[in-house]
N, C-alpha and C positions, 0 to 999 in steps of 0.2 A: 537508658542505655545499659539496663543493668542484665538484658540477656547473655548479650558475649562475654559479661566477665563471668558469668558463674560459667559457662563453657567454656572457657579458655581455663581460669584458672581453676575449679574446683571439681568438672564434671570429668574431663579428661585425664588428667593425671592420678585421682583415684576416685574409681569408681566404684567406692564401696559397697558390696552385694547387688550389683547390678545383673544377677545373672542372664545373659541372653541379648542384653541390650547390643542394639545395634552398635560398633563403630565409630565413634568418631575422628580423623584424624584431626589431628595439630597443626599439622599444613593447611586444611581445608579450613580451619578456622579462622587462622592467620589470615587466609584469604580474604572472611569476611568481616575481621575484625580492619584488615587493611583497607577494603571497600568501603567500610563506614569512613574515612578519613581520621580518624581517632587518632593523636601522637600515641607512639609505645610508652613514653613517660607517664601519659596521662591514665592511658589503661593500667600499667603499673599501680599508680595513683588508687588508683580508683580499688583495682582489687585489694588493696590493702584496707581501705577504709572499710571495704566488704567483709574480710576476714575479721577483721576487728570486731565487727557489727557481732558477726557470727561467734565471737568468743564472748560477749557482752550483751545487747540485749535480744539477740535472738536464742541466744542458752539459757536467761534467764526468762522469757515469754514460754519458751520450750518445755519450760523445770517449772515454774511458778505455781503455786497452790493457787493462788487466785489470778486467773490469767488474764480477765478483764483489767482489772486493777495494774497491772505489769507492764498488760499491753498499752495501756493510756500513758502511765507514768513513762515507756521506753522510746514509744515514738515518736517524742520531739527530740531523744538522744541521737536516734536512727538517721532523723530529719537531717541535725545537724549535720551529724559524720558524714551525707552519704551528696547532700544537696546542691551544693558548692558546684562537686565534681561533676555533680550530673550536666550540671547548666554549662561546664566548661565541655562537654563534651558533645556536648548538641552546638556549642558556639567552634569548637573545630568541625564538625560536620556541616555546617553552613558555611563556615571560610573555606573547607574546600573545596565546594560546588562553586561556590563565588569567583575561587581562581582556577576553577574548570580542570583542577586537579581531577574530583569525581561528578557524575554525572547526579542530581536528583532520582533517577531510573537505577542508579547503582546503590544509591542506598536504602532507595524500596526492594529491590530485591536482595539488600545484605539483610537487610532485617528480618523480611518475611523469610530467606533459608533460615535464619538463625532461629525464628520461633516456630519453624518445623520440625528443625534437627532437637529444641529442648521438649515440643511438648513430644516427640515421639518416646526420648527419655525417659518421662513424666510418665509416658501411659504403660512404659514397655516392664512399669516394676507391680502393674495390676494392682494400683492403691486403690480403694473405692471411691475414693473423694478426688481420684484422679483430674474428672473433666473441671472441675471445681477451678483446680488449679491451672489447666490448660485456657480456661476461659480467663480467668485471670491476667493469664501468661498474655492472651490474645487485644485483653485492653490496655494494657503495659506497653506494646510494641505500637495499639492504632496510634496511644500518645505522644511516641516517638514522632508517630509520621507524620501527624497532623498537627505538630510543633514547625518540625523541620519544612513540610512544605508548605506551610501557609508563611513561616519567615524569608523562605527561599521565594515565592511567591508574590508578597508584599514588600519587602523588608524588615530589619529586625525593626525600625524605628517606627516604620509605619503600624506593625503590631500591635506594637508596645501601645503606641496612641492611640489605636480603634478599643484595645482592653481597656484602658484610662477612662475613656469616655461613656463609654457603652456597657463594659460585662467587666468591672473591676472586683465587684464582690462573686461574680459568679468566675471569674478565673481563681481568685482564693479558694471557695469551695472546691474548684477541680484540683485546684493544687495539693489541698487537704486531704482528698479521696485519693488523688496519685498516690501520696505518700503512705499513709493508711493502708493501699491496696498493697505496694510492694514491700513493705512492710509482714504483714500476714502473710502473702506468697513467697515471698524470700525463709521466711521462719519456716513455714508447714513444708516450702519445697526441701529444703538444708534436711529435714529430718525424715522426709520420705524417699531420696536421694544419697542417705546414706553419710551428708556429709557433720551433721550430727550423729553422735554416736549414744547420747544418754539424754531421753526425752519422755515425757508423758504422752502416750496416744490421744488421750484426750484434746490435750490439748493441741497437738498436731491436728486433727479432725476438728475442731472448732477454727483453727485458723484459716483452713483452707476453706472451711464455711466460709467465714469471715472475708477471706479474701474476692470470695466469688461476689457478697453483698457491696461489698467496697467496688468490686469494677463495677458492678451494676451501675451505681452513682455515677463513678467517672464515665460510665459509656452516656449517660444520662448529660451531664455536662461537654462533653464535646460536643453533642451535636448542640446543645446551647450555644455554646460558643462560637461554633463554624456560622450558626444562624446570625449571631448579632455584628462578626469582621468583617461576614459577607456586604457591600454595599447597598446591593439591590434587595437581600431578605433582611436587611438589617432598612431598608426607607420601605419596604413592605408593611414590616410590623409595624411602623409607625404610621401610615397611613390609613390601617386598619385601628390604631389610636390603640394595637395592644403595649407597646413602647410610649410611653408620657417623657416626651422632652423637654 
């Protein structure tokens, strides 16, 4: 969930050297920060842990002579500050489809506006490593969706229990890759977006490398995953004896 906070709070109210960039209002985000079902308390929340990130270790990954080094050491920091929230925020997006507050069809299309309106932002400042980042952007938001409606779909409990059994080390790798990924894209976007202001290009363009190698993975692991909760491709693989029970 971490596209409409950097739109809510850091893209719109300054848009540092963005010349030409399209528009975005405030009202229209609100919109789709409200469609997700997300409390104001918690987006609150959450942008703060953001900012932080962003004064802490995405300044220092940003600034860092050795940025491998930096980047290993910050993103269990990153992890912590940022993981909590995230999980609280995907668990109000599913209590409010549950009390039919919103629909599942309403927070597929809060999400997908929202990772049109950032990556238009993204491409409209002609970085070269632009699509790097938009592709990024784009495995960021499947994992939103493919959290929320296989929970919405299942249950959280039932989930939980097909991951347990079946894809427990391979849901940790995705989790690793998630974090990793937004990690590097959150860093390289902050700095191509204007909302760092003192950064090494280098390292900016290695992140958003980085960030593109990082979704690879996780785009890689979803669809592992969707393969092994599925019932029927999940007694498939095993009768084909590629799954050992």
């Amino acid at each position: 969930m971490l596209a409409p906070v950097i739109l809510q709070q850091y893209l719109v109210p300054k848009p540092v050297g963005l010349v030409g960039t399209a528009a975005i209002s405030m009202g229209r985000l609100g919109d789709y920060v409200t469609a997700l079902g997300i409390s104001n308390d918690l987006v609150g929340n959450i942008t703060n842990a953001f900012r932080d990130a962003l004064d802490n270790e995405v300044y220092a990954v940003l600034n860092a002579e050795d940025v491998t080094n930096t980047f290993l050491i910050d993103l269990p920091i990153f992890t912590g500050r940022v993981i909590n929230l995230m999980i609280r925020s995907t668990q109000d997006v599913v209590r409010g489809i549950s009390l039919s507050k919103i629909s599942i069809n309403d927070f597929n299309r809060a999400e997908l506006a929202i990772s049109r309106e950032l990556a238009r932002l993204i491409r409209s400042t002609n970085y070269p490593h632009a699509e790097d980042l938009v592709y990024a952007l784009s495995m960021l938001i499947e994992y939103d969706l493919w959290v929320v409606n296989n929970v919405v779909r299942y249950g959280f409990n039932e989930v939980v229990s097909r991951i347990n059994e079946r894809a427990l080390n391979e849901a940790g790798e995705a989790s690793a890759y998630l974090m990793a990924t937004a990690f590097a894209w959150y860093s390289s976007t902050s700095a191509v977006l204007g909302m760092v202001r003192e950064y090494r290009e280098g390292n900016r363009d290695l992140l958003a490398r980085w960030s593109r190698e990082y979704a690879d993975e996780l785009d890689a692991y979803i669809d592992t995953l969707d393969l092994l909760i599925n019932d029927e491709t999940y007694e498939a693989l095993v009768e084909e004896g590629v799954i050992k029970q």
